[in-house]
C-alpha positions as CSV (number, residue, x, y, z in Angstrom):
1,X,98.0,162.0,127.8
2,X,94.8,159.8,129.3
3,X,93.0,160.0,125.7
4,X,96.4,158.8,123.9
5,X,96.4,156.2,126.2
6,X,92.9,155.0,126.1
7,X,93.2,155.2,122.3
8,X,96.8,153.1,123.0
9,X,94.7,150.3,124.8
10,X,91.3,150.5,122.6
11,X,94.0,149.5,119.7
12,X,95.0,146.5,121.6
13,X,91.9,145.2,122.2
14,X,91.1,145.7,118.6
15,X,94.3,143.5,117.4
16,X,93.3,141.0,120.0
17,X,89.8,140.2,119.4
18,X,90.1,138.3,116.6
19,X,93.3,137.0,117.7
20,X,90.9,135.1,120.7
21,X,88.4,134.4,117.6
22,X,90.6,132.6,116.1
23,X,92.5,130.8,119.3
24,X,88.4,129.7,120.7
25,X,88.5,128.0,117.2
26,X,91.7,125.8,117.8
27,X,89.7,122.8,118.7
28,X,88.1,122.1,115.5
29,X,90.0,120.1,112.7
30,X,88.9,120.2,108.9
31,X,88.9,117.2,106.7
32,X,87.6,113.8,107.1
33,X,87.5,112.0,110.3
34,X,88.9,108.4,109.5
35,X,86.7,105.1,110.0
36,X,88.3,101.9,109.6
37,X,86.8,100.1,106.5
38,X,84.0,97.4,106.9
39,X,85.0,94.3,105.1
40,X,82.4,91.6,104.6
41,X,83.5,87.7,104.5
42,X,82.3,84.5,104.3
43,X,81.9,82.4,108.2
44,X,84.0,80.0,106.9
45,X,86.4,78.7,104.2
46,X,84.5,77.1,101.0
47,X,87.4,75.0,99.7
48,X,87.0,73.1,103.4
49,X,83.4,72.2,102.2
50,X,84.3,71.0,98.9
51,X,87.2,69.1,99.9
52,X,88.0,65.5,98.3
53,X,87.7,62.3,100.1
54,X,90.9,62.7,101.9
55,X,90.6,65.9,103.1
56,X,93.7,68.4,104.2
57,X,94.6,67.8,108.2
58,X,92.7,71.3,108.9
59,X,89.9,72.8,110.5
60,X,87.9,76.0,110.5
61,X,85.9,76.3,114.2
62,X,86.7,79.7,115.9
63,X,87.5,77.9,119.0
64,X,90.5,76.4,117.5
65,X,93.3,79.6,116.8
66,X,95.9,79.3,114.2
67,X,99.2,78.0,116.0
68,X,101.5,81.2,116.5
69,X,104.9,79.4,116.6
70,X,103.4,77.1,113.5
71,X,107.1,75.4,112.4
72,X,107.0,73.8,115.7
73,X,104.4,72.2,113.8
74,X,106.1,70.3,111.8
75,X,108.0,68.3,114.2
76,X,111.9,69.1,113.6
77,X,113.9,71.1,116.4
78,X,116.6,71.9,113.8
79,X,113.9,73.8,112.2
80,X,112.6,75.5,114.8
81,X,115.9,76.9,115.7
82,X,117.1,77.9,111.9
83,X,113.6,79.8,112.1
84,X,113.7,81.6,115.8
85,X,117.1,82.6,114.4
86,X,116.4,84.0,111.0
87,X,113.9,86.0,112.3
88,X,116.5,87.9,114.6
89,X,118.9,87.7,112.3
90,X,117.7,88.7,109.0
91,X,119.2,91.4,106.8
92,X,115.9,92.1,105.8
93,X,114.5,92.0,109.3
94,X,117.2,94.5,110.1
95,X,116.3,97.3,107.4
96,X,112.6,96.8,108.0
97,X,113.7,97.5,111.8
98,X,115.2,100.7,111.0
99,X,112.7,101.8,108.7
100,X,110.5,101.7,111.8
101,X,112.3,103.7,113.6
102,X,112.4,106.1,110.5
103,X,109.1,106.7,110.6
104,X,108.9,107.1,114.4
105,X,111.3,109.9,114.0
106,X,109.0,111.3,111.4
107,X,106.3,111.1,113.3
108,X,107.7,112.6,116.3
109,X,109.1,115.5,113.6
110,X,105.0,116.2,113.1
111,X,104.1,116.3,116.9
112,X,107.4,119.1,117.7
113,X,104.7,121.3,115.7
114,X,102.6,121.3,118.2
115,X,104.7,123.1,120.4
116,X,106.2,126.3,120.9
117,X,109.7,126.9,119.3
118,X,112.1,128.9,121.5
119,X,115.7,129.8,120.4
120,X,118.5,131.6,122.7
121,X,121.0,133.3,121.4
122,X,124.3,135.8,121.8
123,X,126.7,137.8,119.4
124,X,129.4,140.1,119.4
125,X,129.7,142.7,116.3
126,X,132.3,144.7,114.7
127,X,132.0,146.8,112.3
128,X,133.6,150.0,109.6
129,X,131.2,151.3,107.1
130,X,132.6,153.8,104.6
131,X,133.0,157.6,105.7
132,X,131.6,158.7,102.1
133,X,128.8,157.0,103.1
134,X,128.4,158.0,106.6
135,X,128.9,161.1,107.4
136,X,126.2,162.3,109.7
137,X,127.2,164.4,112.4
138,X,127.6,162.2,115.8
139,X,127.2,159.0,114.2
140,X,130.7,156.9,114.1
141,X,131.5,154.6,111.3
142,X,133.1,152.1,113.3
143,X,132.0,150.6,116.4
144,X,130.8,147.0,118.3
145,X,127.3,145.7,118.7
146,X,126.8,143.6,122.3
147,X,123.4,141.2,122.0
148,X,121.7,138.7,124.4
149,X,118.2,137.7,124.0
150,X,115.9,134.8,122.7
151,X,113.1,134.6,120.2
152,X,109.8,132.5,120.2
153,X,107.4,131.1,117.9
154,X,104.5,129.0,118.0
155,X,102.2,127.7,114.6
156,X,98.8,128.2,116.4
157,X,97.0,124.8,114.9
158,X,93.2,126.9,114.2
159,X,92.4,124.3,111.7
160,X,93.9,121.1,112.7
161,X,96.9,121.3,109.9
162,X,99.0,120.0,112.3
163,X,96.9,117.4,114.5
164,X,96.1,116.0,111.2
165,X,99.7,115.5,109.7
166,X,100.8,113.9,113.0
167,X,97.7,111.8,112.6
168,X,99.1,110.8,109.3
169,X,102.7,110.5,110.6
170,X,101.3,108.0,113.3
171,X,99.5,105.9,111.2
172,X,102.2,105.9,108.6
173,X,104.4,104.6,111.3
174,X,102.1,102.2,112.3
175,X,101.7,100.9,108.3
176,X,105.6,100.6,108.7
177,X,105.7,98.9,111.7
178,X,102.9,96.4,110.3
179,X,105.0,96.1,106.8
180,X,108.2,94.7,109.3
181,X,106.1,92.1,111.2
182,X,105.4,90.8,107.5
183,X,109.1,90.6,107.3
184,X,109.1,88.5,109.6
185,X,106.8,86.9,108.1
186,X,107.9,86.2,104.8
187,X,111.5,85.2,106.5
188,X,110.1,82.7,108.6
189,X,108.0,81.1,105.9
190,X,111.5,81.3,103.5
191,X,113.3,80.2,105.9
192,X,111.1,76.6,106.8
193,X,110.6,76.5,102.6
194,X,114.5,76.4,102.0
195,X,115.0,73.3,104.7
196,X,112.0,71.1,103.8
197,X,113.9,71.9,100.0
198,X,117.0,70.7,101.4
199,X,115.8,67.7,103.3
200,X,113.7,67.0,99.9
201,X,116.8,67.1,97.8
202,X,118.7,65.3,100.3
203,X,116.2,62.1,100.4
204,X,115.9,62.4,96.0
205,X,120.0,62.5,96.5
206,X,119.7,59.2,98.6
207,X,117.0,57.6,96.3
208,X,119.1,58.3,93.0
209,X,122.9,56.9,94.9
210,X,120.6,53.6,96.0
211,X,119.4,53.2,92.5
212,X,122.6,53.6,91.3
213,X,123.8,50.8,93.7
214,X,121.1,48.8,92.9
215,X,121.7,49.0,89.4
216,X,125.3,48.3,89.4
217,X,124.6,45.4,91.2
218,X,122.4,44.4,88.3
219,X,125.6,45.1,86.0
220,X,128.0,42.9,87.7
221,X,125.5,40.4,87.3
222,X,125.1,40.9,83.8
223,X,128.7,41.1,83.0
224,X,129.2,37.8,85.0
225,X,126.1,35.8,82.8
226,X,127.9,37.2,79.7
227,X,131.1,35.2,81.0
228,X,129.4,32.6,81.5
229,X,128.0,32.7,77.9
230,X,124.4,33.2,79.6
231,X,124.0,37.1,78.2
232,X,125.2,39.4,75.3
233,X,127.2,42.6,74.9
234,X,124.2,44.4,73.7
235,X,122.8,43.2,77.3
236,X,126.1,44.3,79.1
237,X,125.8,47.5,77.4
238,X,122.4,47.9,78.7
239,X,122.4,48.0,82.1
240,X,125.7,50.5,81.9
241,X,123.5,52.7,80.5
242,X,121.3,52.4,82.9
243,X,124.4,53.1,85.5
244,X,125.2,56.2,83.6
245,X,121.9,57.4,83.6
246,X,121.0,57.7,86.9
247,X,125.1,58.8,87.9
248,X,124.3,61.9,85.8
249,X,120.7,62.3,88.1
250,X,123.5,62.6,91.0
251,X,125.6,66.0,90.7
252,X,122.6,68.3,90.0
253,X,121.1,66.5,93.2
254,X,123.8,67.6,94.9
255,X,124.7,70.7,93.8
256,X,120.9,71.3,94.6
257,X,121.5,70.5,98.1
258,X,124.6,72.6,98.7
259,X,122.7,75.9,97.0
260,X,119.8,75.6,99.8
261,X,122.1,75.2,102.2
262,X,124.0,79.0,100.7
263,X,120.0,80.0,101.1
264,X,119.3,78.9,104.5
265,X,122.9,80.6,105.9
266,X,122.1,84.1,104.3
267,X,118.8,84.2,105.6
268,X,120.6,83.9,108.6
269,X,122.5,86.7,108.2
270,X,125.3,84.6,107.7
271,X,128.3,83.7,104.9
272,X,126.7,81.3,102.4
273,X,128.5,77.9,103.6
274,X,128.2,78.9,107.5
275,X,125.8,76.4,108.0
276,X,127.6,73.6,105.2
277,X,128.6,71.3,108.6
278,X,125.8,71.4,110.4
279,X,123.1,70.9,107.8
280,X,125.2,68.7,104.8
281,X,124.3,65.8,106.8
282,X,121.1,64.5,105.4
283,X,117.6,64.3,107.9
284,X,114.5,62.8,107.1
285,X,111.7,65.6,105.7
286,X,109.3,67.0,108.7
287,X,105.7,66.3,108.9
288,X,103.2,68.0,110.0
289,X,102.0,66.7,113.4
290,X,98.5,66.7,114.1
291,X,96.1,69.4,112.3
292,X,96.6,72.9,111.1
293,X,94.3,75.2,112.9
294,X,93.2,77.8,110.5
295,X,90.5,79.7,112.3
296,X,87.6,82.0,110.7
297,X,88.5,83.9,107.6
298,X,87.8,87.0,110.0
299,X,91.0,86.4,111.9
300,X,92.9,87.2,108.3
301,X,92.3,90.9,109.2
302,X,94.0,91.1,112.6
303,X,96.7,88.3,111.6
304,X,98.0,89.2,108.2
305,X,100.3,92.3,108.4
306,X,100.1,93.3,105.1
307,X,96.5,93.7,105.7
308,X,97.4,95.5,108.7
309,X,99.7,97.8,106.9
310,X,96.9,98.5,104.1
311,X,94.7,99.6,106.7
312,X,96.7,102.1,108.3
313,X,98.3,103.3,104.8
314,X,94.5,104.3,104.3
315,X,94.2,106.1,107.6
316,X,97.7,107.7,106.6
317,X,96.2,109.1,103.4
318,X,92.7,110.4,105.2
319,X,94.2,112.3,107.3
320,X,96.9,113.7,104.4
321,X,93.2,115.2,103.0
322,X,92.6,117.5,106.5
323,X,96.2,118.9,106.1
324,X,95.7,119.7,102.4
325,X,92.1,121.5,103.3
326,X,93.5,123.2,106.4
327,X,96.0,125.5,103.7
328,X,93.0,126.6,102.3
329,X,92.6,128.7,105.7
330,X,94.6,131.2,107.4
331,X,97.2,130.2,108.6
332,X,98.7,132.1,112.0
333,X,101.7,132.3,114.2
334,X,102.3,133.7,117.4
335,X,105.5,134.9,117.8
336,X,107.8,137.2,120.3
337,X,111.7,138.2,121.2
338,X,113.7,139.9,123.3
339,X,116.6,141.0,125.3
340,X,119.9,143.2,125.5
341,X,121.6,145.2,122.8
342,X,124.4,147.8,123.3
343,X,126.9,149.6,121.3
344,X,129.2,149.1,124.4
345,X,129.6,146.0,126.1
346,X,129.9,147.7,130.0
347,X,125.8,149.0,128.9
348,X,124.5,145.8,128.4
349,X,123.2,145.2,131.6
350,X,121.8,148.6,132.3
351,X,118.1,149.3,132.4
352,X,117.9,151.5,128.8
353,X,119.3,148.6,126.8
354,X,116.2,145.8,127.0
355,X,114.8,145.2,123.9
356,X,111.0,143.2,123.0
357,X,109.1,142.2,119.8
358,X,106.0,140.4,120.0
359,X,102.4,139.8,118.2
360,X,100.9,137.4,115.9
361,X,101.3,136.9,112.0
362,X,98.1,135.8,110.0
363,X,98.9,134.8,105.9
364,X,96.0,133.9,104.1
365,X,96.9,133.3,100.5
366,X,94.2,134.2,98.5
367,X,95.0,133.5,94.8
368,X,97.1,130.7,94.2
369,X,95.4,129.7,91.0
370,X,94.3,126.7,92.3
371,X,97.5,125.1,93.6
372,X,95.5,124.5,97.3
373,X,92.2,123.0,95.6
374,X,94.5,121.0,93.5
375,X,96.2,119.4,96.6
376,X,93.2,118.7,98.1
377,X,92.0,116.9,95.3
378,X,95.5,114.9,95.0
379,X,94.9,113.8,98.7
380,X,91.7,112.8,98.4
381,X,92.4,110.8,95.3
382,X,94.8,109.1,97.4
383,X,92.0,108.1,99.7
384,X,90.5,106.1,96.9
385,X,93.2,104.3,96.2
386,X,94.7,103.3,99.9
387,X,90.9,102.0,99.5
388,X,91.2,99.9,96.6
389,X,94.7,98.6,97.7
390,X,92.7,97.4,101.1
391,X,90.4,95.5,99.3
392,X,92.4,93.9,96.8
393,X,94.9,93.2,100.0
394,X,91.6,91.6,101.8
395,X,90.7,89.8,98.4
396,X,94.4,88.5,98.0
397,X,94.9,87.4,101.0
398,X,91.6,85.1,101.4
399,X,92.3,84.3,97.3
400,X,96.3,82.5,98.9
401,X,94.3,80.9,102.0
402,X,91.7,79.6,99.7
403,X,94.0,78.0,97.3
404,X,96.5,77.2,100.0
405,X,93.7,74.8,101.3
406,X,93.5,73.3,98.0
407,X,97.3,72.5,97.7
408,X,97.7,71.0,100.7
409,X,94.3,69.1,100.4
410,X,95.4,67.4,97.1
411,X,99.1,67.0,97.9
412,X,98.2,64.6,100.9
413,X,95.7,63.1,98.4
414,X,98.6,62.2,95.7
415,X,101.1,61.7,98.9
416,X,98.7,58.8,99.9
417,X,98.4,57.4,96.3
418,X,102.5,57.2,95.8
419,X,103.2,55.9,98.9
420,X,100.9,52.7,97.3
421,X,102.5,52.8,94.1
422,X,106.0,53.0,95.6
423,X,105.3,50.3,97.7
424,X,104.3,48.4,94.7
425,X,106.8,49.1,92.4
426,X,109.6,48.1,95.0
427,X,108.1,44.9,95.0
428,X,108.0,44.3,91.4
429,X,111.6,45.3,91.5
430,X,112.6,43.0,94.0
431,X,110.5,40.3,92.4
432,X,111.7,40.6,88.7
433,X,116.1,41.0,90.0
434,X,115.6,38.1,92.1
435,X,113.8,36.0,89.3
436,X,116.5,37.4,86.5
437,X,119.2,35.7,88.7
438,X,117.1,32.8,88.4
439,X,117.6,33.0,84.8
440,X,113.6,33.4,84.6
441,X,113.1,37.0,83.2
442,X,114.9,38.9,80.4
443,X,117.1,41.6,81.2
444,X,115.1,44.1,80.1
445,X,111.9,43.3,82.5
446,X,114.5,43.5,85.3
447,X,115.8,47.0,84.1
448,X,112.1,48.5,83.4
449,X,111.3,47.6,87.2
450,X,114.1,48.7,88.4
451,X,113.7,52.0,86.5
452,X,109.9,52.3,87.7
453,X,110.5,51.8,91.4
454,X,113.1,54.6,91.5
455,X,111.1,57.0,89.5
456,X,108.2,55.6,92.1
457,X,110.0,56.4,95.1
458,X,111.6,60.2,93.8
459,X,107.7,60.9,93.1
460,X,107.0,60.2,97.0
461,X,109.7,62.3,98.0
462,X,109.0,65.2,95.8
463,X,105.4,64.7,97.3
464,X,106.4,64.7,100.7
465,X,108.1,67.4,100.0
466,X,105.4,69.7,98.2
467,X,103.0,68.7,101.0
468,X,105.2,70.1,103.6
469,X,106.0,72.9,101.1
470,X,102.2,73.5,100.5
471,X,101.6,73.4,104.2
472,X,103.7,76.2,105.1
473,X,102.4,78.6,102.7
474,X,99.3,77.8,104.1
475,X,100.6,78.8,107.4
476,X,102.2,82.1,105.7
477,X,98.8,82.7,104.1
478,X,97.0,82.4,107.5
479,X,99.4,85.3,109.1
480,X,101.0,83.7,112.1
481,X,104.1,83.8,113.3
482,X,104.9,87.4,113.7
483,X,103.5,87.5,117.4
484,X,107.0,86.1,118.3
485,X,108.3,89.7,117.6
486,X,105.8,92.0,118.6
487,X,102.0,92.2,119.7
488,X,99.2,93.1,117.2
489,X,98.6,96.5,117.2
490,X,95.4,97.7,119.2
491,X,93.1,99.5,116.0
492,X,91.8,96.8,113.9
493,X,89.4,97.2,110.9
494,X,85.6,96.7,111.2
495,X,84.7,93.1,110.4
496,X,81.2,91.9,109.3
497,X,81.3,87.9,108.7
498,X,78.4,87.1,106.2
499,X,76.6,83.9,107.4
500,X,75.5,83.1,104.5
């Protein structure tokens, strides 16, 4: 009875050892560990350096942050609040929000792995089998079964398998929550966009109705001197042309206007004419007050969220490469159950009705023809191109600030030159109707300043416009704005500014 029992033990120990092998192991995890890319740029913006003589109001010190609430900026508290709105409000905002909390679910799906999985459970069984089929001696056909007990099971992590797909799961939720804050973004930048539109539209909608006035002014006039035998039909039928014209300028104008303001209401989350009686009366176009601090090109890689999300898609997809190498490995799992089973319900509780199961389970598949190897290769193809998408994201993003720079730089330029030539040509106007009432210019003189000072002053206004336009995708291409919503998120890529 001692040998059978030494031999009993000796077996144990046997099972066991590599059991505690294999558990001394647990610390180590296969695959790559991830390192946040090194991207090299340039200590400063090159389009500031090569700037014309009037140069965009910008500057690129490192002292000097970009502004985080940047459409208070631009000097109009109607715009501020359509913004701060919009980005609460947003239909977009609102899917990218649950999205988020999508992928925190998943990733909190990947970390239950690491822990044990216990069940509890109880049933009650009746049953009849056939007596041609069972017809021992002493053993009923019919009868109950009585069972309490529980089960447990726990995925013992030897190769890091799991700790690297919760890795992933953490960084994907981190890309996601990165992809949101460039919601935000965009909706804030759409948002501004769509009321300097409006207020552009508006101002060209003003411009076109005092033409018109101005020109059927010039009308009555004419249609009085041909009373008076002073002008012609052909010069009567001149200047209503000129009225007709610029009436048909007005409706588009118009119906312009009212489509910006269906834009700015569902960006709001709102029915398209909600905002129709707050916003149809017209306001001047906002201007950017002061200068537009752009910082370091640097800053682009802890400001701009799709960045952001670039860089943790990659760190998603390294760590996808340790879970595909850890199934090349055996995988183990610890499991156990037990409790109290009884043909009669009145022996469940005795001391002859207990019931355990427990021990590991190693699989090891060892021919797959090459369905693991295969998977690994997938992931780490993946790798590479969660790589290239970072750099062309990098590349992208300094390409829109870059060219940003230049918009903005030449739109104040032109701004500066029509606000001259409007100036002008609303002199020559004024000059050439004042001396065709004087009988001292022809009619058509008169009409061909007229014509040129309103097409002067709509170019201003679609300049003031694009400038304002231009300036806020600079602002969008710079990355701010999203700090409203939520904080940047504390692993940031490697930088390495080239001074050269």
């Amino acid at each position: 009875m001692k040998s059978n029992k030494t031999k009993f033990i000796a077996a144990r120990c046997v099972l066991w050892v590599p059991l505690a092998a294999l558990l001394a192991a647990a610390g180590c995890m296969v695959g790559p560990n991830y390192q946040p890319p090194a991207t090299t740029m340039p200590a400063a913006y090159r389009e500031l350096s090569t700037a014309g003589p009037t140069t965009a109001p910008a500057v690129a010190t490192a002292d000097v942050p970009a502004e985080i609430r940047w459409w208070r900026q631009l000097g109009d508290p109607e715009l501020t609040d359509l913004v701060e709105k919009s980005m609460k409000a947003n239909c977009g905002v609102a899917v990218a929000e649950a999205r988020l909390r999508e992928a925190r679910a998943g990733r909190e799906m990947a970390q239950s792995l690491l822990y044990p999985q216990v069940g509890l459970g109880a049933s009650t069984l009746q049953f009849r089998a056939s007596d041609s089929v069972i017809s021992l001696p002493g053993l009923s056909s019919s009868g109950g079964l009585f069972q309490v007990g529980f089960d447990a099971a726990w995925a013992v992590d030897v190769f890091g398998g799991i700790r690297r797909g919760v890795e992933s799961a953490r960084a994907n939720e981190q890309a996601t929550a990165a992809e949101r804050r460039g919601v935000v973004l965009m909706v804030a930048a759409e948002t501004a966009r769509a009321y300097v539109e409006l207020r552009g539209t508006q101002y060209q909608l003003q411009i076109a109705q005092a033409t018109l006035e101005e020109q059927q002014q010039t009308l009555a006039v004419t249609e009085n001197k041909r009373q008076n035998g002073l002008a012609s039909d052909l010069e009567v039928l001149r200047a209503r042309t000129e009225v007709e014209s610029t009436a048909a300028q007005i409706p588009p104008l118009q119906a312009a206007s009212r489509q910006y303001i269906h834009v700015l209401s569902t960006l709001l989350g709102e029915e398209p004419t909600a905002l129709s009686t707050e916003l149809e009366q017209p306001a001047p176009i906002p201007t950017v007050s002061g200068q537009v601090a752009i910082g370091i090109p640097s800053d682009l890689l802890r400001r701009r969220p799709d960045i952001q999300a670039a860089e943790r898609q990659l760190a998603s997809a390294t760590a996808g490469v340790g879970v595909a190498t850890s199934q090349l490995f055996p995988q183990m799992v610890l499991g156990g159950g037990g409790g109290l089973a009884s043909r009669n319900f009145g022996d469940l509780f005795n001391g002859n009705s207990n019931y355990y199961v427990a021990g590991p389970v190693i699989n090891w598949s060892l021919f797959d023809g090459g369905l693991r190897k295969a998977n690994v290769n997938l992931s780490e193809a993946q790798v590479d191109a969660a790589k290239a998408v970072y750099k062309d994201t990098v590349l992208g993003a300094f390409r829109e600030v870059e060219s940003s720079l230049v918009a903005v730089d030449r739109a104040q330029a032109q701004v500066s030159d029509l606000k001259r030539l409007s100036a002008s040509a609303r002199e020559a106007a004024a000059i050439a109707r004042r001396d065709y009432e004087r009988g001292i210019l022809d009619q058509l003189t008169v009409l061909d300043a007229q014509r040129q000072s309103s097409r002067a002053d709509m170019l201003l206004a679609q300049g003031e416009e694009s400038l304002i336009v231009n300036t806020v995708t600079l602002y969008k291409a710079l990355g701010g704005g999203w700090e409203v919503a939520e904080p940047a998120p504390a692993t940031q890529p490697t930088i390495t500014v080239n001074h050269n």
